[in-house]
N, C-alpha and C positions, 0 to 999 in steps of 0.2 A: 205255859212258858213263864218262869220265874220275874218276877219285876226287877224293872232297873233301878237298884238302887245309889249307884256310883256311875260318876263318869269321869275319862280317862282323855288329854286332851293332847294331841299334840302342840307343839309354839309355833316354830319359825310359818308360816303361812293360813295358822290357823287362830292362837291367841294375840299374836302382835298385829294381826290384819290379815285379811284375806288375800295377799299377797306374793307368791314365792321369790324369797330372797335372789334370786336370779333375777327373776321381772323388774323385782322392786332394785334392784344394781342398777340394772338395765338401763330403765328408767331418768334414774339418776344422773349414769354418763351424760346420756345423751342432754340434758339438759344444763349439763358443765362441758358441751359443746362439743362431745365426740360422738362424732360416727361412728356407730357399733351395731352389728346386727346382734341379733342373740344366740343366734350357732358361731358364733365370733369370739363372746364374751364367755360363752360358757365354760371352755377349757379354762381360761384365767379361774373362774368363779370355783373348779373341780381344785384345781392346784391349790388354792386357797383354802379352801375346806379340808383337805387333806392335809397340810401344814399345821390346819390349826388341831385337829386330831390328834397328830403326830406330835404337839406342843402344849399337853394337858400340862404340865405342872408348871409353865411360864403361864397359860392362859387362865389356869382356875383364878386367876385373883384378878381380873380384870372385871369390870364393869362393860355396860354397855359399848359406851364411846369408844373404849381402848380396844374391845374383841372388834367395835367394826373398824377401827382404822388399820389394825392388825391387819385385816382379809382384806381390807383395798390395799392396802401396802405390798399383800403379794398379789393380788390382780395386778396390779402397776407394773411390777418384779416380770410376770409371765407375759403381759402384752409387750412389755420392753422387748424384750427377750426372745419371744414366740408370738405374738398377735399378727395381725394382718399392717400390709407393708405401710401402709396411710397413720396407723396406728404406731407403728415404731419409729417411723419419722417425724409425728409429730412430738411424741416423748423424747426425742433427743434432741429438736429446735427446743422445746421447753425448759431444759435443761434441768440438774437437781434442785431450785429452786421451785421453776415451775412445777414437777412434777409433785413436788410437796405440797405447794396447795393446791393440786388440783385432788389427790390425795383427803386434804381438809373438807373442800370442797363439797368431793363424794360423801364421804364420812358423815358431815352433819344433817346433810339436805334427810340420806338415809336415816341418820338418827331421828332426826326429826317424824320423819315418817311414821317410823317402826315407835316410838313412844307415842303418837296417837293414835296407833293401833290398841295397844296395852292400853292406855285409857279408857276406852272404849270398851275391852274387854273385862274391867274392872268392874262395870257399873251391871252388866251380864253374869259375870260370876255372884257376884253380889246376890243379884235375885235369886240364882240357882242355889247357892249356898244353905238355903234352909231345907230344899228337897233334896239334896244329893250328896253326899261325900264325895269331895274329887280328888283328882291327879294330875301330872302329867308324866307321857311319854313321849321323849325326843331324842333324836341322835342330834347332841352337840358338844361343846367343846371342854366339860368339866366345869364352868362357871354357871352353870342352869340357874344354880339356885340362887347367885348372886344378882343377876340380872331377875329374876321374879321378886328377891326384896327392895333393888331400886324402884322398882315400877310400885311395890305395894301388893304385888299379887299373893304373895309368899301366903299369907296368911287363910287362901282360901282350898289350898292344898293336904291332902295327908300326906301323899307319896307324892317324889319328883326323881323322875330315873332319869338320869342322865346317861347317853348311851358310854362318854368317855371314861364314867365312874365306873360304870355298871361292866365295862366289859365286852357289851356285846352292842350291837346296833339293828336297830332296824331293816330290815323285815325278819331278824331272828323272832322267833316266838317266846322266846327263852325273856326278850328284855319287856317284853309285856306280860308275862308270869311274873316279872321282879314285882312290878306294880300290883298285882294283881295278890301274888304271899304278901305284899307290904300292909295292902287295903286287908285280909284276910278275910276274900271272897274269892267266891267260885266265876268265872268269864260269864254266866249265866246271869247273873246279877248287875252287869256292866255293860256301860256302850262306849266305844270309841269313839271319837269323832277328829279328824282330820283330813289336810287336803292332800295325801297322795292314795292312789288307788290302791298301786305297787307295794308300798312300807306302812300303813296307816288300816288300810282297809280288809285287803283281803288276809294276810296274818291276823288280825283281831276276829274275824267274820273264821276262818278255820279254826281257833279256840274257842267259839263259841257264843263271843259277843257279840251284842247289835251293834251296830256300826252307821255313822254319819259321813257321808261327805260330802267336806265344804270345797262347794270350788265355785270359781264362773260360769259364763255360759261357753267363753271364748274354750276351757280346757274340758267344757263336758262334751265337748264334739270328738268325735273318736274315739271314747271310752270305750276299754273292754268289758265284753257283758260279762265273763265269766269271774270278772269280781265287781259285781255292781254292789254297792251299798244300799243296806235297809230304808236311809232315808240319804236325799240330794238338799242342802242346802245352800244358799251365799253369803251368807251373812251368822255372826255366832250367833244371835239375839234372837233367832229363828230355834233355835237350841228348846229353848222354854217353852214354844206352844207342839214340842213332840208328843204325838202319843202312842208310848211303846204297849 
């Protein structure tokens, strides 16, 4: 078996924290006071992601802050509208005032979060940087690369496929070949590592890469076996004592 000489990384749950931007919303509401289950908030969180797809060329030039107030703005938008009845009553006592900062609210606590995620994974890249050429691949909204040079990441990257640039999205196989002709290496030479089993793992693991996945302990309960991952991690910084 070929050595691993690159690795390919997903972001949103795997370099900004071990988190899925859904939880990490989650999270958030509820501690700006809303009652929200999570098969609640998800639809909101779906409409929003797809908005901002649908909105590459207003979104590529956003930063961090602006893409997340963007997707709370239409989570807000879709609870209003469509959430559960507790939920749209309270956004209409709150009125368009309140709903804007509650809006804020969300927005920073999340920002806050998700930047010391990337922190964190700054000082981890770092180390790795002398053993490996890396990447990353993620489905999101055209400003990939923008939000990896605020953070400072930018620099430890060859390739960054951004699913909105590129075209295609995860679990195509097609948008981890981008990565992969970019790096000009064969899948045999590379490990993915990311937290979905579904888009991260088992595509990479069918082209032929090794493959990590980060998750908790709470999301490795009912995993499917038939795309288990080479190695089970929680943490990136776990990353550096592999041995492939």
């Amino acid at each position: 078996m070929a050595a691993v000489t690159h690795l390919l990384f997903d972001f949103g749950g795997t370099l900004d924290g071990a988190t899925h931007w859904l939880d990490r919303f989650l999270s958030q509401y509820r501690a700006a006071g809303f009652e929200i289950r999570r098969e609640e908030l998800d639809p909101a969180f779906d409409f929003a992601t797809r908005t901002g797809y649908g909105a590459t060329r207003i979104v590529t030039r956003f930063g961090l802050v602006d893409l997340v107030r963007f997707l709370v703005g239409h989570q807000f938008e879709y609870l209003r509208r469509s959430g559960p009845e507790s939920i749209r009553a309270s956004l209409e006592r709150a009125g368009a005032p309140g709903r804007h900062r509650a809006v804020e609210t969300v927005t920073t606590s999340f920002v806050r979060e998700t930047k010391s995620g990337m922190e964190q994974s700054r000082t981890v890249l770092a180390a790795l940087k002398p053993r490996y050429k890396m990447g990353v691949v993620s489905n999101f909204y055209g400003n990939l690369d923008r939000i990896l040079s605020e953070a400072r990441l930018d620099r430890f990257f060859s390739a960054v496929i951004d699913s909105s640039r590129a075209g295609v999205f995860k679990p195509e196989p097609a948008i981890f070949k981008a990565a992969l002709d970019k790096l000009r290496i064969g899948a045999e030479s590379a490990a993915m590592i990311g937290d979905s089993l579904g888009k991260d793992i088992a595509p990479a693991k069918g082209l032929g890469m090794r493959t990590v996945w980060m998750c908790t302990d709470a999301r490795r309960k009912g995993s499917p076996g038939d795309t288990e991952a080479d190695f089970v991690i929680d943490t990136l910084s776990a990353v550096a004592g592999l041995e492939w």
